[in-house]
C-alpha positions as CSV (number, residue, x, y, z in Angstrom):
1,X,-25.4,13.0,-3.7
2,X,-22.3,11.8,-5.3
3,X,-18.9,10.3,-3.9
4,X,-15.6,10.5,-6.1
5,X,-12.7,9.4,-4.3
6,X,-9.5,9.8,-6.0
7,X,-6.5,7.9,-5.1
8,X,-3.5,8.9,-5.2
9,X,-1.0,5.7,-4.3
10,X,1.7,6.9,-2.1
11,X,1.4,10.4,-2.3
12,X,3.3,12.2,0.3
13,X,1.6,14.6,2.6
14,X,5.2,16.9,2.7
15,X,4.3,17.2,-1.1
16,X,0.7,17.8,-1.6
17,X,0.6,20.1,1.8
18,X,3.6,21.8,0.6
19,X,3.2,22.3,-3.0
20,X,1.8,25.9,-3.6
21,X,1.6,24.9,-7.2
22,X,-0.7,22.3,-6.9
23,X,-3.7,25.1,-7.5
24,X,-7.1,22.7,-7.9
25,X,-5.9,20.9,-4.7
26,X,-5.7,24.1,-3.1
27,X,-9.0,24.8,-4.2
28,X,-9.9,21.5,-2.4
29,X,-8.1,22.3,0.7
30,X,-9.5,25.7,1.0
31,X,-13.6,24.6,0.9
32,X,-13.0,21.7,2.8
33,X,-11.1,19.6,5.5
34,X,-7.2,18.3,4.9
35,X,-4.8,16.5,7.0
36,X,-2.1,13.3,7.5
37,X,-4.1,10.0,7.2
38,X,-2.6,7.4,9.5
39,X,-2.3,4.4,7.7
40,X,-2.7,0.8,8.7
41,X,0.5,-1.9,9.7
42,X,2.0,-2.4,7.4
43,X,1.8,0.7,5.2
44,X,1.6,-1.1,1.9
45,X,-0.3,-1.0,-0.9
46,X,-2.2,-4.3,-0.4
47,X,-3.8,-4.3,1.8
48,X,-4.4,-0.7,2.9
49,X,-6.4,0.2,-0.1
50,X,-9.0,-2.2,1.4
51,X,-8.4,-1.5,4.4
52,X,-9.8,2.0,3.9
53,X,-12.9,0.5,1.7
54,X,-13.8,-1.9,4.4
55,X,-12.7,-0.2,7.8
56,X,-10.9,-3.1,9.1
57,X,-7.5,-3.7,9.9
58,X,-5.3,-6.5,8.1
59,X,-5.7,-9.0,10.9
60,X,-9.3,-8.8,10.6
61,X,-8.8,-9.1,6.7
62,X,-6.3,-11.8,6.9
63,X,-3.8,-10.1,4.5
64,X,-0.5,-8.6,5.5
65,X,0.5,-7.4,2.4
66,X,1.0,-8.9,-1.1
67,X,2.2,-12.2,-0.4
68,X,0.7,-14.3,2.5
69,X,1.4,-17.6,4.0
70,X,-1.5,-20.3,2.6
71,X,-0.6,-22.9,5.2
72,X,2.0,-23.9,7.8
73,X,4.2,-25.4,5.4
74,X,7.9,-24.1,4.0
75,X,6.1,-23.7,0.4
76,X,6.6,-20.0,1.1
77,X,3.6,-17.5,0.1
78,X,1.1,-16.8,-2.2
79,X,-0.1,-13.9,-3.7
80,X,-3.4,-11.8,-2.9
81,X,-6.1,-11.4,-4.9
82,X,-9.8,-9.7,-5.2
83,X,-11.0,-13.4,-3.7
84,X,-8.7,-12.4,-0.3
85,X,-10.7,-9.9,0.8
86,X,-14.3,-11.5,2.4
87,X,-14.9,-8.0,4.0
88,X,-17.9,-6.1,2.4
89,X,-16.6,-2.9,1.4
90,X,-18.3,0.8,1.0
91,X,-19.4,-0.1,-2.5
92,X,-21.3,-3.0,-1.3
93,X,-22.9,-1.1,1.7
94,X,-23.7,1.7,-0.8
95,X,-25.2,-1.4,-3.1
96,X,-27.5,-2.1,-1.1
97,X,-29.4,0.9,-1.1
98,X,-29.5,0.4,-4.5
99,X,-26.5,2.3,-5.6
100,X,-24.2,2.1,-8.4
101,X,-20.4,2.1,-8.4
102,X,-17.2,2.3,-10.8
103,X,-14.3,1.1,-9.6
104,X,-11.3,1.3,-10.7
105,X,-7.7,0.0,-10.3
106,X,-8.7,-0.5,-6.3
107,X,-5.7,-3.4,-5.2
108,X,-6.4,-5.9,-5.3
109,X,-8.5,-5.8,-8.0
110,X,-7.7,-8.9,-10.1
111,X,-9.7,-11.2,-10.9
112,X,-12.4,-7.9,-11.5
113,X,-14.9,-7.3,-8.8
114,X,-18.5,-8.1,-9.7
115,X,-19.9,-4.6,-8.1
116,X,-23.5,-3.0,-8.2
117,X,-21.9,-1.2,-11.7
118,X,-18.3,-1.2,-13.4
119,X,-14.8,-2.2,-12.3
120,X,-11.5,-2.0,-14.2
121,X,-8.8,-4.7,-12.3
122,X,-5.5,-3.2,-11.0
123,X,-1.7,-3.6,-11.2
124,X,-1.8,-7.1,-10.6
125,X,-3.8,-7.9,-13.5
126,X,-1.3,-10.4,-15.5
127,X,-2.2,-9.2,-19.1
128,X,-4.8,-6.8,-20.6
129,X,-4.6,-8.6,-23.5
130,X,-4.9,-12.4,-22.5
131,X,-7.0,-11.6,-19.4
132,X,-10.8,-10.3,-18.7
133,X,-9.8,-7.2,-16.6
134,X,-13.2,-5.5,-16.4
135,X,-16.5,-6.0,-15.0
136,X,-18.9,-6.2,-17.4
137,X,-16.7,-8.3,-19.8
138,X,-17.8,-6.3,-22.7
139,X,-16.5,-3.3,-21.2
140,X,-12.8,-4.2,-22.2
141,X,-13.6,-3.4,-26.1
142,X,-14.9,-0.4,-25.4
143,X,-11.5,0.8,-23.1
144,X,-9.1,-1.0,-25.9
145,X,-11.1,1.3,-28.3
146,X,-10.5,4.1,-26.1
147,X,-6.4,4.0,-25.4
148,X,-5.5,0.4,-27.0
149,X,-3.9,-1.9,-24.5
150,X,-5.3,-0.7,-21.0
151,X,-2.2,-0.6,-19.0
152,X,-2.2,-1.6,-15.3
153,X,1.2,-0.8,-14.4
154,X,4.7,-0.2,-15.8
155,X,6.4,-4.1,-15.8
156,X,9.8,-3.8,-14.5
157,X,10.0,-0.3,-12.7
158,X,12.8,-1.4,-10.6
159,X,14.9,-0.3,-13.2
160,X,18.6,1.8,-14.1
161,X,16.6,3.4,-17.3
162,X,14.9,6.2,-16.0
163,X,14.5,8.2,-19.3
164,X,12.6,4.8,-20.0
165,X,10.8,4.9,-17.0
166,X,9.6,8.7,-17.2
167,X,8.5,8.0,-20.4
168,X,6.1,4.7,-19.4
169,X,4.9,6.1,-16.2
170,X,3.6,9.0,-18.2
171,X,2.4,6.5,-20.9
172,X,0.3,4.6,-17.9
173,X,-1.3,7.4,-16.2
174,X,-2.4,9.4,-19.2
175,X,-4.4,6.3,-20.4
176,X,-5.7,5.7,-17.3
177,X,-6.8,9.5,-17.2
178,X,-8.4,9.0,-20.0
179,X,-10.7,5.8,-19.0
180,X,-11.2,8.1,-15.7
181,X,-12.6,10.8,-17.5
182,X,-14.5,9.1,-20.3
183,X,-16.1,6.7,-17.1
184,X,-17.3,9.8,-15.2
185,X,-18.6,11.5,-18.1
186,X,-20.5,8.4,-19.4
187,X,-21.3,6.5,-17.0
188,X,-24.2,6.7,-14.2
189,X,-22.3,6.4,-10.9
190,X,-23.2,7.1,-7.5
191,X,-19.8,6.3,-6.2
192,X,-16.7,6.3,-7.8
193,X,-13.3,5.2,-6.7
194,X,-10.0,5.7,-9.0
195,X,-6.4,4.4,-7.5
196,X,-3.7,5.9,-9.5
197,X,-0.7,3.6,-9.3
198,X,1.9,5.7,-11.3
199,X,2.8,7.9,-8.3
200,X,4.0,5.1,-6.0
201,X,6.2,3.8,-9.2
202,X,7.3,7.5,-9.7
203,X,8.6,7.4,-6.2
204,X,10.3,4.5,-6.1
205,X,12.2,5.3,-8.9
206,X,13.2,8.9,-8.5
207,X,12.9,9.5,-4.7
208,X,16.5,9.8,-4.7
209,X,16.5,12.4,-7.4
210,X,14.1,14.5,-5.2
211,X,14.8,14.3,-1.8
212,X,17.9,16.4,-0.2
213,X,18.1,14.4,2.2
214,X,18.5,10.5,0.6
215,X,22.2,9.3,0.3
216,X,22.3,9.2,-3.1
217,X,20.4,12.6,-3.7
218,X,23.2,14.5,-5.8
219,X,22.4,18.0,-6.0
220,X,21.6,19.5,-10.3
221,X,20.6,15.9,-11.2
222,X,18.6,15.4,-14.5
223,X,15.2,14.0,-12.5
224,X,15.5,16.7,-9.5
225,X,11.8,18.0,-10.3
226,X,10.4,15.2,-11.7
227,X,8.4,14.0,-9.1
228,X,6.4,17.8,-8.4
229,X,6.6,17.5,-12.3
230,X,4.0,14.3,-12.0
231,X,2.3,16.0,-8.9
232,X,1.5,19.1,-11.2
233,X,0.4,16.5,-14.0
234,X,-2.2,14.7,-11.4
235,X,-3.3,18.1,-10.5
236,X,-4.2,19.1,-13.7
237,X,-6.3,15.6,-13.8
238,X,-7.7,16.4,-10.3
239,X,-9.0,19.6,-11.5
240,X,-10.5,18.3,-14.9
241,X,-12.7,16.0,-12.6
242,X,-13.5,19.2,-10.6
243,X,-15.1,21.2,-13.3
244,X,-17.1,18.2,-14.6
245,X,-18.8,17.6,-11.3
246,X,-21.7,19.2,-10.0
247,X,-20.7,21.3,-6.7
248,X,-22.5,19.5,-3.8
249,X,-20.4,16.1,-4.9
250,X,-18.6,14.5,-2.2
251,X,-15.2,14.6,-3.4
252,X,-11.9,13.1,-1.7
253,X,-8.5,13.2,-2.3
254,X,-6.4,10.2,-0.6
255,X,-3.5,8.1,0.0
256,X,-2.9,5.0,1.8
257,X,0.6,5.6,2.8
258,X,3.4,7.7,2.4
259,X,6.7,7.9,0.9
260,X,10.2,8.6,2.5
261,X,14.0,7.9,1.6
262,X,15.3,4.7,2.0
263,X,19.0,4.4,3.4
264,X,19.9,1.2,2.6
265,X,18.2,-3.0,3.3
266,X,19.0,-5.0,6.3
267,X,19.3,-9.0,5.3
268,X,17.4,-10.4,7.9
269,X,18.0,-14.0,7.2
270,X,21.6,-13.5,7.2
271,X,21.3,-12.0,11.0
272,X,19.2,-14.7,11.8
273,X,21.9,-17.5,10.5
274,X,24.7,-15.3,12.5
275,X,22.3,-15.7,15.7
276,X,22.2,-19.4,15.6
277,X,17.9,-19.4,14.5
278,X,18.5,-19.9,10.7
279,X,20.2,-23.3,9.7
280,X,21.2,-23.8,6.0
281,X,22.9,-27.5,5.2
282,X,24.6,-24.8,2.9
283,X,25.3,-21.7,2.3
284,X,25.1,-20.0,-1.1
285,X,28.4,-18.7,-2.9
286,X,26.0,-15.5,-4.9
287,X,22.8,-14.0,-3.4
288,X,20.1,-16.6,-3.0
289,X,16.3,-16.0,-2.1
290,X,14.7,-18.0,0.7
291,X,12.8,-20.4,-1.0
292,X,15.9,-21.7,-2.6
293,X,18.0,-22.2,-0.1
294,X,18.9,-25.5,1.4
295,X,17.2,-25.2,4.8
296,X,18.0,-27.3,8.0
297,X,14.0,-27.3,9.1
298,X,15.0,-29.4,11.7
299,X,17.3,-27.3,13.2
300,X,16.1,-23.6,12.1
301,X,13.9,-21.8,14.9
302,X,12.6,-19.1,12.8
303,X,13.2,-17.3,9.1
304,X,11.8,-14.3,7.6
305,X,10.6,-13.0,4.0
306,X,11.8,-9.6,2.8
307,X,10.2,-6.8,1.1
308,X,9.6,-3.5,2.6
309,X,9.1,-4.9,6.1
310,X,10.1,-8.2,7.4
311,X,7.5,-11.1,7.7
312,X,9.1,-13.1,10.8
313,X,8.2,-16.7,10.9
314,X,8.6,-19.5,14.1
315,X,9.4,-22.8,13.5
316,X,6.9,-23.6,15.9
317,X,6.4,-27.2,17.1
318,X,3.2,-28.7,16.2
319,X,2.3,-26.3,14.0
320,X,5.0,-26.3,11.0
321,X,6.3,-29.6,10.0
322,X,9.7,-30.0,11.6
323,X,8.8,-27.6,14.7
324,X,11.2,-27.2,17.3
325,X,10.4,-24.4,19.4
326,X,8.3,-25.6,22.2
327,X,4.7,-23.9,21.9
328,X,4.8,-23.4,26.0
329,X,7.7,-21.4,24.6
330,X,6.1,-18.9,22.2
331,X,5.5,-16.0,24.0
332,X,8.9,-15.8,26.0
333,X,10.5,-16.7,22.8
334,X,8.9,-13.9,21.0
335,X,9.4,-11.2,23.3
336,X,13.2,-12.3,23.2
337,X,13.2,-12.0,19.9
338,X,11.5,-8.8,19.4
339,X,13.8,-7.5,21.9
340,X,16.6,-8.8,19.4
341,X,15.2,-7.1,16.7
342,X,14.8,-3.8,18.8
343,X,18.2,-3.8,19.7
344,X,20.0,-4.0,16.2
345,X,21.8,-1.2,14.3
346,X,22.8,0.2,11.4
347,X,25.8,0.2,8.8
348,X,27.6,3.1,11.3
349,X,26.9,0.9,14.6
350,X,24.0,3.5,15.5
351,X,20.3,2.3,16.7
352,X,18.6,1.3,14.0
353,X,15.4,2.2,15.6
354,X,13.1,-0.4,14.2
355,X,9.5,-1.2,15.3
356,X,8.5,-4.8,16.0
357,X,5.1,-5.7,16.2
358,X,3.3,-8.7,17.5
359,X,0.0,-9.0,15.5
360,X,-2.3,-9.6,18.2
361,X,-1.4,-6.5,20.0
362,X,-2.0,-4.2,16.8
363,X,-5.0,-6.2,15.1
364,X,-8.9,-6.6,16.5
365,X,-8.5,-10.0,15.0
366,X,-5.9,-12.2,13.6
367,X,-7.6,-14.1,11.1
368,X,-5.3,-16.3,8.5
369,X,-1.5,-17.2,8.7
370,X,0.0,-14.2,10.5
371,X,3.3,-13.5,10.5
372,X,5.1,-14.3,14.2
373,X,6.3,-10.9,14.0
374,X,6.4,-7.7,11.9
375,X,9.7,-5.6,11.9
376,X,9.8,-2.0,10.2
377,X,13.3,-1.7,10.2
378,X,14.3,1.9,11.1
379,X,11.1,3.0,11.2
380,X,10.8,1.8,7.3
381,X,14.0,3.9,6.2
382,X,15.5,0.5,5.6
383,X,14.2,-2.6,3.8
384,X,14.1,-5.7,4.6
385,X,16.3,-8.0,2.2
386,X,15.0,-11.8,2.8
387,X,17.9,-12.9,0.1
388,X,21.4,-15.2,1.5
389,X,24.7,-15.2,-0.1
390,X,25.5,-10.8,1.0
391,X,28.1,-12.2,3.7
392,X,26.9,-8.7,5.1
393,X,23.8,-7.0,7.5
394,X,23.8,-3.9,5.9
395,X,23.5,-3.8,2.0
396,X,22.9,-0.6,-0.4
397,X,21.3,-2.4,-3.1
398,X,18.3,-3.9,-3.6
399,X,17.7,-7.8,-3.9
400,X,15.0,-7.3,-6.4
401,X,16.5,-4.0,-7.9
402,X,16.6,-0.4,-7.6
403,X,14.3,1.1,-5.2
404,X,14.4,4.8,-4.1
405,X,12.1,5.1,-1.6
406,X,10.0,3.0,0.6
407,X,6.7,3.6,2.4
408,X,5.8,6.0,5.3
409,X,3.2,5.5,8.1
410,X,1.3,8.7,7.0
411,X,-0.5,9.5,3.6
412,X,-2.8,12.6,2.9
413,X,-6.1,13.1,2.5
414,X,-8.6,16.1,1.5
415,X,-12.0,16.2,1.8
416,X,-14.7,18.5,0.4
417,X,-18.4,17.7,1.3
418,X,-21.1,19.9,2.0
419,X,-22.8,18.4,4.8
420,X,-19.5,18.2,6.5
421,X,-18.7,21.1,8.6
422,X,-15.1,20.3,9.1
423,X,-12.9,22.9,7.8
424,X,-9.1,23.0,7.7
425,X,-6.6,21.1,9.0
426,X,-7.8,17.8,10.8
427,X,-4.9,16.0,13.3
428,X,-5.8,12.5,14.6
429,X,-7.6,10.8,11.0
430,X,-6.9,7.6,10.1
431,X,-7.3,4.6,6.9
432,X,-9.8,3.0,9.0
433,X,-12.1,6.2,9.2
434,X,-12.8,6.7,5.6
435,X,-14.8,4.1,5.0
436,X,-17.7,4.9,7.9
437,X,-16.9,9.0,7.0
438,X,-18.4,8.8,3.4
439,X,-21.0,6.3,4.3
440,X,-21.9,9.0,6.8
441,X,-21.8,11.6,4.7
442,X,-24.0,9.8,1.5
443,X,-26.6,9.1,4.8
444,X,-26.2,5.5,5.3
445,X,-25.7,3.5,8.4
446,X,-22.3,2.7,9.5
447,X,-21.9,-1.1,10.2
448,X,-21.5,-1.7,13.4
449,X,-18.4,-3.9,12.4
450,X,-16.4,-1.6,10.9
451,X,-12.9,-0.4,13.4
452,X,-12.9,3.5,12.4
453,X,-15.3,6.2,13.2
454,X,-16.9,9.3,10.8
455,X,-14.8,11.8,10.8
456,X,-17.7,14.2,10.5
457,X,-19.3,12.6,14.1
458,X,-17.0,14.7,16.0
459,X,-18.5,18.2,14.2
460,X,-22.3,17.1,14.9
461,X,-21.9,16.0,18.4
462,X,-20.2,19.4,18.7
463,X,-22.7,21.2,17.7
C-alpha cells in the first residue's frame, strides 16, 4: 500500500473547509477523515514540517525555527539545514522495511537528503543552478530537462510588485507540478511526500487583498480572489494526482500551520531599551538590525531577535560572555519578565494579548540553544520587529518588507485511507500525530519515541 502526502504550506483550514469550489478536496473529505491540525510552537515553517515527519516537538529537535543560536556568544544565529534535524523521520522508519521514498521540497531540505529513493531540496536551496539540489545527483539533468531551472522559491516575495509576484508564484508552482507528476508517474515509490511552498508566499503577499477583516483589506481591490484563485489551481493538481493513483493509496492532504491577518509589528528591542534591559552605547539615527547595533553587553540583561515571533534571550551570567543576571536569578527573573510581556498592549492602548512561553514547560526536551523565552505577540496577529532606530512600539511596516499575513496555530488536514475507519470531521489532531498515523496505517511499528499518537488507534480500540 501506498502513502502520498501532499503539502500544502500554510494553507488555511477557513479556506479549504470553506471553499465549495474546491471539488477533488471535497471528494477527499467526503471518503475520508478531515479536521484542524494543531501545529507545533512555534507555527513556522521550519521546523514544523519535520516536526510532523519525525513526531517530536522542536525542543526535542533542537530547532526553533529558521535561525537558531550556535553558541552562547552575541555572533547572533545561524541558519537550519537538512544536517539540523538528527531525528529519524517516517521515511527512514518506512526504509527500513525496505521501502522506497521521493521526497520533495520537505524544509529543510538543503543540502538533499540521502533517502531510501529520491529527494529534490527545498526553498532554502541557494541556487539550482550552482548547487546539487537532488538526491541522486544525476537526477538534476533529468528535472532541468523537464522545466529548465528547477525553482525552489520566488527570491524576494516581500515585495510592492504584485502583478510580478502573481506572475512568479504561478511560474514556481507549475514547474514544481510538473516534477510532481512526472515523479509519481515514473518513479517506484512507496511513500511520497510533496511541500508546496507557493501558498505560504501567496499569503504573505496578498492576505490583505483577501481578508475583510485586515486593516488594509480595501473592498473591489485588483487581487481580492486571488488567493481561492491559487486554491482552485492546487486543486486542480490535487485532483490530477487522484486519478493517477490506484484507489486503496493512502492519501493526505496537510498543512503545518495556518495563515491569519497581521495588524501591524511590535519592536521588541526598542521596549526592552525603554525598560532599562537593552543597553546600546548608541542609538541608531535610521532603523538598525540587532547584530549591528552598538551593544552595552555589560550592561544589557536580555535582547531579542524578530521574525514572526520573538526569540528572547538572557544575558545570563556564566553562561554568555559578559553575563549579568545572577543564574540563582533565572527563574524569578523570567517569570517577571514573561509577566512583562503578558501585560503589554497595542497601538490603541488595548491588551495585546500575547502568549509567552518558557521552553521547558511546552517541550519533552530542550535540546540545543533555546531561546529564554518565546513571545507570540497577539496571539501572532502582530510580528515581532527585532530592528532599532523606529523611536516607536507599534510599527505598520515591516523591517524586512511587506508582509500580509503571518502564521496561525491551526493548519488543515484530510485524510483518505482504507484501513482507517475514521470518517468526517476529526477535533483534537495534531502535527505530532501524523507521523505515527501513516506509519500505522502502512502496518509498521510506531517508535516508541515518537510524542504523537495514530489517529486511527482511537477507531480500533473502539471497536
Amino acid at each position: 500500500m501506498r502513502i502520498c502526502v501532499l503539502g500544502l504550506d500554510c494553507a488555511a483550514p477557513e479556506i479549504v473547509f470553506g471553499d465549495e469550489g474546491l471539488k477533488n478536496l471535497r471528494r477527499l473529505m467526503q471518503d475520508g477523515v478531515w479536521g484542524h491540525l494543531e501545529s507545533v510552537i512555534p507555527p513556522i515553517t521550519v521546523p514544523a514540517w519535520m516536526c510532523m515527519c519525525t513526531s517530536q516537538d522542536p525542543g526535542s529537535l533542537g530547532v526553533y525555527g529558521f535561525r537558531n543560536r550556535t553558541d552562547y556568544t552575541y555572533r547572533g544565529l545561524g541558519f537550519a539545514n537538512s544536517g539540523s534535524i538528527r531525528a529519524p523521520a517516517i521515511w527512514d522508519y518506512l526504509a527500513e522495511q525496505g521501502k522506497r521514498s521521493v521526497i520533495v521540497g520537505v524544509p529543510p531540505g538543503y543540502p538533499p537528503r540521502r533517502v531510501n529513493g529520491i529527494s529534490v531540496g527545498c526553498f532554502l536551496t541557494p541556487n539550482t543552478q550552482k548547487h546539487d539540489f537532488t538526491h541522486p545527483p544525476e537526477l538534476k539533468q533529468k528535472i532541468t530537462e523537464l522545466v529548465g531551472q528547477y525553482p525552489v522559491d520566488v527570491k524576494g516575495f516581500r515585495t510592492d510588485d504584485k502583478a510580478w509576484l502573481k506572475e512568479q508564484i504561478f511560474d514556481l508552482s507549475r514547474k514544481q507540478w510538473r516534477v510532481v507528476h512526472w515523479l509519481l508517474a515514473s518513479e517506484e515509490w512507496d511513500y511520497f511526500h510533496f511541500v508546496d511552498i507557493g501558498l505560504d508566499r501567496m499569503h504573505h503577499g496578498f492576505w490583505n487583498f483577501f481578508d475583510r477583516q485586515h486593516r488594509h483589506y480595501q473592498a473591489g481591490n485588483p487581487y481580492e480572489s486571488l488567493i481561492p484563485e491559487y486554491y482552485r489551481w492546487l486543486d486542480q493538481q490535487i485532483g490530477e494526482v487522484l486519478d493517477s493513483l490506484e484507489r486503496d493509496a493512502i492519501v493526505l492532504v496537510v498543512s503545518d500551520h495556518g495563515a491569519q491577518r497581521l495588524d501591524g509589528g511590535f519592536a521588541v528591542n526598542e521596549w526592552l531599551i525603554h525598560e532599562g534591559l537593552l543597553v546600546l552605547d548608541e542609538y541608531p539615527s535610521v532603523p538598525t538590525p540587532l547584530e549591528k547595533l552598538k551593544v552595552n553587553w555589560s550592561k544589557t540583561g536580555v535582547w531579542s531577535e524578530g521574525g514572526y515571533y520573538a526569540r528572547v534571550f538572557f544575558n545570563l551570567r556564566g553562561r554568555e560572555p559578559q553575563g549579568v543576571i545572577p543564574l540563582a536569578q533565572y527563574e524569578s527573573f523570567q517569570d517577571e519578565l514573561k509577566a512583562r510581556l503578558e501585560a503589554l498592549t497595542d497601538d490603541q492602548g488595548r491588551p495585546l494579548g500575547s502568549l509567552v512561553f518558557k521552553p521547558k514547560n511546552i517541550y519533552r526536551r530542550v535540546e540545543g540553544i533555546a531561546p529564554d523565552l518565546i513571545v507570540h505577540f497577539g496571539g501572532l496577529l502582530w510580528r515581532s520587529i527585532g530592528s532599532v532606530g523606529h523611536g516607536r512600539l507599534h510599527l505598520q511596516e515591516n523591517d524586512t518588507g511587506p508582509d500580509a499575513c503571518n502564521h496561525s496555530q491551526f493548519g488543515m488536514f484530510i485524510l483518505r485511507a482504507p484501513e482507517c475507519r475514521l470518517r468526517g470531521e476529526y477535533r483534537g489532531a495534531r502535527l505530532l500525530d501524523i507521523a505515527p498515523t501513516l506509519l500505522d496505517l502502512a502496518g509498521c511499528p510506531i517508535p516508541p519515541g515518537m510524542q504523537g499518537r495514530s489517529l486511527c488507534a482511537a477507531s480500533k480500540e473502539g471497536s
